[in-house]
C-alpha atoms as an extended CHARMM CRD file, in Angstrom:
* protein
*
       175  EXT
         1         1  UNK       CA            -16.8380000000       10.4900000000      -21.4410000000  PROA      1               0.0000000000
         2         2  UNK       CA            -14.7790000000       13.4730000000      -20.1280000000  PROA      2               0.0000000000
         3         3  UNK       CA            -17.8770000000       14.3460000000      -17.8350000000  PROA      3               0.0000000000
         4         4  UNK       CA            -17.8770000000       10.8570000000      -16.4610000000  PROA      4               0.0000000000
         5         5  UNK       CA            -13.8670000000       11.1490000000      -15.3810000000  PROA      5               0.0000000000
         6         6  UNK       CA            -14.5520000000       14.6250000000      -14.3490000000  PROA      6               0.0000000000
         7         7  UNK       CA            -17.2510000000       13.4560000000      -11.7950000000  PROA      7               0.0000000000
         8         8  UNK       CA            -15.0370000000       10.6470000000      -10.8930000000  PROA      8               0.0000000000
         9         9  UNK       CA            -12.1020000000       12.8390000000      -10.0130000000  PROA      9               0.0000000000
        10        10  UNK       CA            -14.6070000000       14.8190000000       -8.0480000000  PROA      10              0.0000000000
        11        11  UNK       CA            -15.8470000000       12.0700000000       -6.1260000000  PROA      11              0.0000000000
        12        12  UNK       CA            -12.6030000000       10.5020000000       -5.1140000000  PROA      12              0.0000000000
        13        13  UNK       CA            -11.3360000000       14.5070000000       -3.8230000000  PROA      13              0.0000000000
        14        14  UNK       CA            -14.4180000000       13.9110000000       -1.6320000000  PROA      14              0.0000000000
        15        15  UNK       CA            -13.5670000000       10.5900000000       -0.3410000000  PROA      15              0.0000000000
        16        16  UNK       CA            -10.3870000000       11.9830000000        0.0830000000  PROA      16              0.0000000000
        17        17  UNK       CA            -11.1920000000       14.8410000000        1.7490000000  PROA      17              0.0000000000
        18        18  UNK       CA            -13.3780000000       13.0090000000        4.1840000000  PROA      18              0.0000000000
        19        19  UNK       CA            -10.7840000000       10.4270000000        5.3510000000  PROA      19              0.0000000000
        20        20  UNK       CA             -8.0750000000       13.1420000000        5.4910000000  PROA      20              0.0000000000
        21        21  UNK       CA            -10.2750000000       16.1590000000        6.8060000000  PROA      21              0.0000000000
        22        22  UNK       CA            -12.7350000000       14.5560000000        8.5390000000  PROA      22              0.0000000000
        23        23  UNK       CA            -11.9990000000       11.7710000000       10.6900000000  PROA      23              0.0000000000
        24        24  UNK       CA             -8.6970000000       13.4650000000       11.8290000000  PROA      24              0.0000000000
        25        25  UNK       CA             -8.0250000000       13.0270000000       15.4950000000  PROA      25              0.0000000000
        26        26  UNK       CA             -5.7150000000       12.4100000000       18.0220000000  PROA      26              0.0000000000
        27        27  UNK       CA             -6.0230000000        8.7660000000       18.3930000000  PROA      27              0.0000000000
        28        28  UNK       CA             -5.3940000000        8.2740000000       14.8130000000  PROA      28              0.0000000000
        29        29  UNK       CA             -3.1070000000       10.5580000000       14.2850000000  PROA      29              0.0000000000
        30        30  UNK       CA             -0.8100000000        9.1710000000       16.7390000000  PROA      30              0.0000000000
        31        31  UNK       CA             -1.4770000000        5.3500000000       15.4420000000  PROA      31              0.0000000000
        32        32  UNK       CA             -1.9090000000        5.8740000000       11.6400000000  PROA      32              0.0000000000
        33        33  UNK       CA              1.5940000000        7.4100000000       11.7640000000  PROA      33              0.0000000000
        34        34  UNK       CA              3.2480000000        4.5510000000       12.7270000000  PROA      34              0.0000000000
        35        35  UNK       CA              1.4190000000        1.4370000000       11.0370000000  PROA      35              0.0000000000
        36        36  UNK       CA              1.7970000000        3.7480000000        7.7720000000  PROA      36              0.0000000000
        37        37  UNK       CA              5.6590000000        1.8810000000        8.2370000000  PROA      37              0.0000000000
        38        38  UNK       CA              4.3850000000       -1.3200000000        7.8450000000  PROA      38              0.0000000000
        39        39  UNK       CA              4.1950000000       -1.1540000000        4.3240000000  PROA      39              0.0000000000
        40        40  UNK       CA              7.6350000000        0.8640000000        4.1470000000  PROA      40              0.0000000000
        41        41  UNK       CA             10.5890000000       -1.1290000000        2.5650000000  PROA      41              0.0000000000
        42        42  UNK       CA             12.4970000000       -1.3360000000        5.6400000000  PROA      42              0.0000000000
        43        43  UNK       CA              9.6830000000       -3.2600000000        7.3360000000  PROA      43              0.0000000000
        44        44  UNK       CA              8.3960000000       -5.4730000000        4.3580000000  PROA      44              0.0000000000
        45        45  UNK       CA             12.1940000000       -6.3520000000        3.4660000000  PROA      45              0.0000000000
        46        46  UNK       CA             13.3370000000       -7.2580000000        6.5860000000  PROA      46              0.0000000000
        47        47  UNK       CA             10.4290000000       -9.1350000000        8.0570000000  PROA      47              0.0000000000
        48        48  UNK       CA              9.8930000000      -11.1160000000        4.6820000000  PROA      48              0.0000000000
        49        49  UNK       CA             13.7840000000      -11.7470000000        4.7010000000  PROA      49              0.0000000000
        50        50  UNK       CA             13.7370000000      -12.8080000000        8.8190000000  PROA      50              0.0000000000
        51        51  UNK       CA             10.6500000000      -15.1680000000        8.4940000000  PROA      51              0.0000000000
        52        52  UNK       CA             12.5330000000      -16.2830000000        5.9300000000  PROA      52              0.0000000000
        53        53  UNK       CA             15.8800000000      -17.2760000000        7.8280000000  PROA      53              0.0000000000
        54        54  UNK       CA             14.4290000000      -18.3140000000       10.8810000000  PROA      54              0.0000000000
        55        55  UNK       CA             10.7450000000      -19.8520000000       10.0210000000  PROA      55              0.0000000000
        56        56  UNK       CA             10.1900000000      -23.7770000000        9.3620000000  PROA      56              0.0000000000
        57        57  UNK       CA              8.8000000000      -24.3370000000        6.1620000000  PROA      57              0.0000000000
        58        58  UNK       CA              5.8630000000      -23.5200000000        5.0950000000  PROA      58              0.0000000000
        59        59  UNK       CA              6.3740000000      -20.1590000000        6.5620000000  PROA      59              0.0000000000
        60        60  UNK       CA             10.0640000000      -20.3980000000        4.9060000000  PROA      60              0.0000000000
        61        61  UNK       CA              8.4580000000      -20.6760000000        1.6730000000  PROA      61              0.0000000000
        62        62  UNK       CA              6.0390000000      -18.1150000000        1.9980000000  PROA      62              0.0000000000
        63        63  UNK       CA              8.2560000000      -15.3140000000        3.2330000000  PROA      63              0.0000000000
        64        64  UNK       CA             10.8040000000      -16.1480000000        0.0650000000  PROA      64              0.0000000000
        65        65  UNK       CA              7.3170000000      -15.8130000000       -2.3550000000  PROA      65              0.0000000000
        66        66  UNK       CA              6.9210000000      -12.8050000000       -0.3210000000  PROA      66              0.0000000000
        67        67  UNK       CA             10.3170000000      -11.4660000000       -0.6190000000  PROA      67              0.0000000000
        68        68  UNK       CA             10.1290000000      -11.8330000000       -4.6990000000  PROA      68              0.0000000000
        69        69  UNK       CA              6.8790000000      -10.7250000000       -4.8320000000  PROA      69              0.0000000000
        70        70  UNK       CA              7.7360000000       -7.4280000000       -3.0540000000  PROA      70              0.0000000000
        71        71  UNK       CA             11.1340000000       -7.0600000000       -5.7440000000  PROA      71              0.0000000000
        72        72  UNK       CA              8.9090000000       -7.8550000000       -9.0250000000  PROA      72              0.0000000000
        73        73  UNK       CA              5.7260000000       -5.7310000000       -7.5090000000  PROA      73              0.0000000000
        74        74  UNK       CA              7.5380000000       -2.5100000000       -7.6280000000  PROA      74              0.0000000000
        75        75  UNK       CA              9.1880000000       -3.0840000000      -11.1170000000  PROA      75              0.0000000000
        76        76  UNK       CA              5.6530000000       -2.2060000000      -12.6030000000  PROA      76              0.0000000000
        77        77  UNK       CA              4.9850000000        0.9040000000       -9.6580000000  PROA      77              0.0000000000
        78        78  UNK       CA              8.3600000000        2.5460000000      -10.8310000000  PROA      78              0.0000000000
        79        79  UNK       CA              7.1140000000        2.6820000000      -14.3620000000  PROA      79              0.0000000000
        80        80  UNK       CA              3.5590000000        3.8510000000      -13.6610000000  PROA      80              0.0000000000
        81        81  UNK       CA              5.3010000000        6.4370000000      -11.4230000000  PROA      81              0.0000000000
        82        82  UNK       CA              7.2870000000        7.8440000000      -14.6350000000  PROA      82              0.0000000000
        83        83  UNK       CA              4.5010000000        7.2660000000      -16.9350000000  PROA      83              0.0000000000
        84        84  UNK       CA              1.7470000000        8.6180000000      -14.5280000000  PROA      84              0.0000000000
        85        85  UNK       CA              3.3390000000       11.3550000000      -12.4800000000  PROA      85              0.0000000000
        86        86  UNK       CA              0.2090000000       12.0090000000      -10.2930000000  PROA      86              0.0000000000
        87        87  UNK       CA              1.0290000000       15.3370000000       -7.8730000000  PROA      87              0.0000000000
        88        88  UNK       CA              0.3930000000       14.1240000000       -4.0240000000  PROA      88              0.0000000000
        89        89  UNK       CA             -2.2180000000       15.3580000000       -2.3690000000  PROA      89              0.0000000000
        90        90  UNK       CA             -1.0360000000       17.6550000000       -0.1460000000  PROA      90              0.0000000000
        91        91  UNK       CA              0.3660000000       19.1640000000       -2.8250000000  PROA      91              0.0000000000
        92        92  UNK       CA             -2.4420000000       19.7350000000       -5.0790000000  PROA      92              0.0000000000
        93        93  UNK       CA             -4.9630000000       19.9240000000       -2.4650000000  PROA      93              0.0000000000
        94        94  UNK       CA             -5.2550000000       23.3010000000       -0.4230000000  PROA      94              0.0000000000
        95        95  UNK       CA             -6.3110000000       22.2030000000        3.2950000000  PROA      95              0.0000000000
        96        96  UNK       CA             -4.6200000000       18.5850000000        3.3540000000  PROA      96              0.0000000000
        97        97  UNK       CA             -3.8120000000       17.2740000000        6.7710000000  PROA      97              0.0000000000
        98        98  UNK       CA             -0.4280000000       15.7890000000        6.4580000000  PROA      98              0.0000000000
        99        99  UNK       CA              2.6550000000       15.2190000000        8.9300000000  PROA      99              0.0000000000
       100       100  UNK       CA              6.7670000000       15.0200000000        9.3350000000  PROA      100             0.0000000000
       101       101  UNK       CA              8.2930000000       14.9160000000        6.3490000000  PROA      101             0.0000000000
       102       102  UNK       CA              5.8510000000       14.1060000000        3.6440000000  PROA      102             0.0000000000
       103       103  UNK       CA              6.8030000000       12.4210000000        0.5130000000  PROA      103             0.0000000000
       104       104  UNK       CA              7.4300000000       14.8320000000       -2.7870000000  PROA      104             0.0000000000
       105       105  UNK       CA              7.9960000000       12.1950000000       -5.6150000000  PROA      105             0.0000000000
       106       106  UNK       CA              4.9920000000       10.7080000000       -7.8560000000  PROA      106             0.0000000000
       107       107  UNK       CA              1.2960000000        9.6520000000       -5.7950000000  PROA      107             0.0000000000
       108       108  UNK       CA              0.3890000000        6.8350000000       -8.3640000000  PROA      108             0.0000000000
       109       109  UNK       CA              0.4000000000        4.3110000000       -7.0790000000  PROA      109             0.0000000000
       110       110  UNK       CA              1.2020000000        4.0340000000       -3.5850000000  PROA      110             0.0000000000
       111       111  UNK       CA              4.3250000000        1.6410000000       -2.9450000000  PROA      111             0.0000000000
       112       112  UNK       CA              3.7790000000        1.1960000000        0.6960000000  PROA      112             0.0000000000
       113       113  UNK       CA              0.0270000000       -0.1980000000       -0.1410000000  PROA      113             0.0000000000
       114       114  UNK       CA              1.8070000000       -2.0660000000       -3.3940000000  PROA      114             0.0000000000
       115       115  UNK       CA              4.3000000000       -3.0370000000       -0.3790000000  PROA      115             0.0000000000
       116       116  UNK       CA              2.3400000000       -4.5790000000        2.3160000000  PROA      116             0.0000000000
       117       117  UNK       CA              0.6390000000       -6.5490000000       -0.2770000000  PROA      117             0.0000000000
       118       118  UNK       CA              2.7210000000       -8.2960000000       -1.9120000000  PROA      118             0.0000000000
       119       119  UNK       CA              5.0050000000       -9.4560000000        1.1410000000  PROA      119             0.0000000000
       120       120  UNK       CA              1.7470000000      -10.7080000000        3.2630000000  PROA      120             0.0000000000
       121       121  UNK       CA             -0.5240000000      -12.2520000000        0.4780000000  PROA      121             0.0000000000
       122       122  UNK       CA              1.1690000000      -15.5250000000        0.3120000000  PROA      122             0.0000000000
       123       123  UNK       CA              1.0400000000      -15.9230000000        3.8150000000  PROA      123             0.0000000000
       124       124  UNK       CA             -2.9070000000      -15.5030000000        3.3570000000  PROA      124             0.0000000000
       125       125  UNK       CA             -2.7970000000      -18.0150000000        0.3350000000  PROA      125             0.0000000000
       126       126  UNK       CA             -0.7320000000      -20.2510000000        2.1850000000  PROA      126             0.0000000000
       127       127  UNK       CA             -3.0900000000      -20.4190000000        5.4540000000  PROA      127             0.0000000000
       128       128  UNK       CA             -6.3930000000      -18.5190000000        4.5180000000  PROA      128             0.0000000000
       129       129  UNK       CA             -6.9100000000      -18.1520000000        8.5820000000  PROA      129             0.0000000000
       130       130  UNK       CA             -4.0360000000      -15.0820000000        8.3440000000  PROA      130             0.0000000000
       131       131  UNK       CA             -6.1660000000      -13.4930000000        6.3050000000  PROA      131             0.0000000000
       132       132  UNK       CA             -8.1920000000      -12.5630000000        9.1380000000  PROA      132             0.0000000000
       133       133  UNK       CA             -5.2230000000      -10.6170000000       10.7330000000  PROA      133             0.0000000000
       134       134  UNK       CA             -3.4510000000      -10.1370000000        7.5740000000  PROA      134             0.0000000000
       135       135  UNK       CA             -5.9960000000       -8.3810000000        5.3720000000  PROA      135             0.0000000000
       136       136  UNK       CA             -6.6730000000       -5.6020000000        7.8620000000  PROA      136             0.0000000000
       137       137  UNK       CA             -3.1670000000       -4.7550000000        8.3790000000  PROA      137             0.0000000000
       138       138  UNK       CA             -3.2970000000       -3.8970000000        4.6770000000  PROA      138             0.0000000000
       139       139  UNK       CA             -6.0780000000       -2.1250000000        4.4680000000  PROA      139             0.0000000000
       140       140  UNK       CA             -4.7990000000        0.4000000000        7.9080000000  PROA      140             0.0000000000
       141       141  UNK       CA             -1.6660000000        0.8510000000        5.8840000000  PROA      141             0.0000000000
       142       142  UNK       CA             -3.5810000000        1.8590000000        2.5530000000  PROA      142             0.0000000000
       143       143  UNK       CA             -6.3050000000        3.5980000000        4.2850000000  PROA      143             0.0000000000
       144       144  UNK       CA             -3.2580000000        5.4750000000        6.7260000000  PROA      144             0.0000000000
       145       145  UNK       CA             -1.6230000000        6.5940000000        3.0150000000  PROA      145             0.0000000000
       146       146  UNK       CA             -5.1150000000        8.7590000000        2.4830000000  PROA      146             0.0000000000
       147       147  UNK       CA             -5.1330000000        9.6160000000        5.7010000000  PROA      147             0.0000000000
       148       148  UNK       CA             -1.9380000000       11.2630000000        6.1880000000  PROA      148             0.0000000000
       149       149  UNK       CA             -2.5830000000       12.9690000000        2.7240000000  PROA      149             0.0000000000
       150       150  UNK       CA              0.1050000000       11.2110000000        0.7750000000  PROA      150             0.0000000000
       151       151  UNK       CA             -1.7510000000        9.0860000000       -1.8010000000  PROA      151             0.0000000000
       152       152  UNK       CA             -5.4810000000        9.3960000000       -3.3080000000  PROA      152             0.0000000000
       153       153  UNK       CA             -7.6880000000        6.0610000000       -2.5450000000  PROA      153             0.0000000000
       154       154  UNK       CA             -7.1000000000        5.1860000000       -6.1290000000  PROA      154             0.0000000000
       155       155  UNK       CA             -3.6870000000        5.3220000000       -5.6390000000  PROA      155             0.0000000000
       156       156  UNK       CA             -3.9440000000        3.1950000000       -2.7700000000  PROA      156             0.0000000000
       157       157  UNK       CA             -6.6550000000        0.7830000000       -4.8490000000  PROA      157             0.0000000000
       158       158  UNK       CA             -3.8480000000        0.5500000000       -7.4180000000  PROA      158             0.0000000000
       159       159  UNK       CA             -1.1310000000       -0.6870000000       -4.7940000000  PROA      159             0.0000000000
       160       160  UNK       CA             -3.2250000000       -3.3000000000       -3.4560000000  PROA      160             0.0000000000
       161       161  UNK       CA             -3.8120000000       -4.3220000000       -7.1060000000  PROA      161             0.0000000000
       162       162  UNK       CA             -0.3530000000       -4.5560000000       -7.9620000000  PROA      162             0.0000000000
       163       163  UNK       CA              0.9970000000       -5.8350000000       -4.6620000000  PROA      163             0.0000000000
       164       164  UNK       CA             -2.0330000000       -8.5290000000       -4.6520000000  PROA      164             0.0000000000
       165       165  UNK       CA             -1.2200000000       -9.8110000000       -8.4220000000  PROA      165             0.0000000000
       166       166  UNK       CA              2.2430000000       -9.7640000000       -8.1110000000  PROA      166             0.0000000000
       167       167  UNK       CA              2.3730000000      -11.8140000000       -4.7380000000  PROA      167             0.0000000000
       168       168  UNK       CA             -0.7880000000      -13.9670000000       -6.9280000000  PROA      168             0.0000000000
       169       169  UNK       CA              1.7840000000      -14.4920000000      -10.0290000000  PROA      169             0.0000000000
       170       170  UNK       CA              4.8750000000      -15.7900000000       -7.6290000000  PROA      170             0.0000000000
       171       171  UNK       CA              2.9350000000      -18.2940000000       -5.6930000000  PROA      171             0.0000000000
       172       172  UNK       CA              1.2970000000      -19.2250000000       -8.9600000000  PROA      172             0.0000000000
       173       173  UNK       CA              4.6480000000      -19.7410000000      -10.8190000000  PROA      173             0.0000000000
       174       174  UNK       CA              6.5770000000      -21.3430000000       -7.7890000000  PROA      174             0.0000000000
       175       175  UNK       CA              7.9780000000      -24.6650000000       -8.7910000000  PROA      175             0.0000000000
């Protein structure tokens, strides 16, 4: 059993390594920096809370499911984060690209992935044609959390898990 996680861990360094090391460049470097912030609090809180106050339902309704989802999502990331305290990246990894001001608190899981999740998923279950713009926004700001050497992509896996079922468990439990 202990070989198995060993080769895991290996294998996920490599992923890592490849989407950090790798496919660094310019153009990504300049635009991964910026939609990282789309799964920041400051974004998800205040776009969830805007639709909110100036949408017409259903969009009303979504952004509130949204807004809860994001508050009850990180209840269960803050514990993991004491329970779990996974060293970032760049910290345990000699050679990781990373930028301005990285992060120094607990990898596991990622909160901006966890984040972007929860505040856009019931706008996908809501109207399933969002998903198409939706879904990829999620996965840039996940994949942008490897790539700027802040989170491992099961960090990132775990956010979208959390953020997912949490947004999943408020639309399913809305009177």
């Amino acid at each position: 059993m202990q070989r198995l996680v060993v080769k895991l861990i290996n294998l996920e360094q490599q992923l890592f390594k490849w989407i950090n090391g790798r496919l660094h460049n310019r153009f990504l470097n300049f635009w991964l920096y910026y939609l990282t912030h789309l799964g920041g609090a400051t974004f998800t809180i205040a776009s969830t809370l805007l639709i909110w106050w100036l949408a017409p339902n259903p969009w009303k309704d979504a952004a509130m499911k949204g807004a809860i989802a994001l508050g009850v999502s990180h209840i269960p990331v803050a514990i993991v984060k004491k329970l779990y305290p996974r060293i970032r990246p760049y910290l345990a990894l000699p050679g990781t690209n990373t930028f301005r001001n990285p992060l120094s608190d607990h990898s596991f899981p990622s909160g901006h992935t966890t984040a972007i999740f929860s505040a856009t998923v019931p706008f996908m279950l809501q109207s399933p044609m969002l998903t198409l713009p939706l879904l990829p926004v999620g996965i840039i700001v996940g994949f942008s959390r490897i790539y700027l050497g802040l989170h491992y992509p099961t960090d990132v896996l775990a956010g979208a898990v959390i953020g997912a079922s949490a947004a999943i468990g408020t639309v399913a439990f809305w009177p």
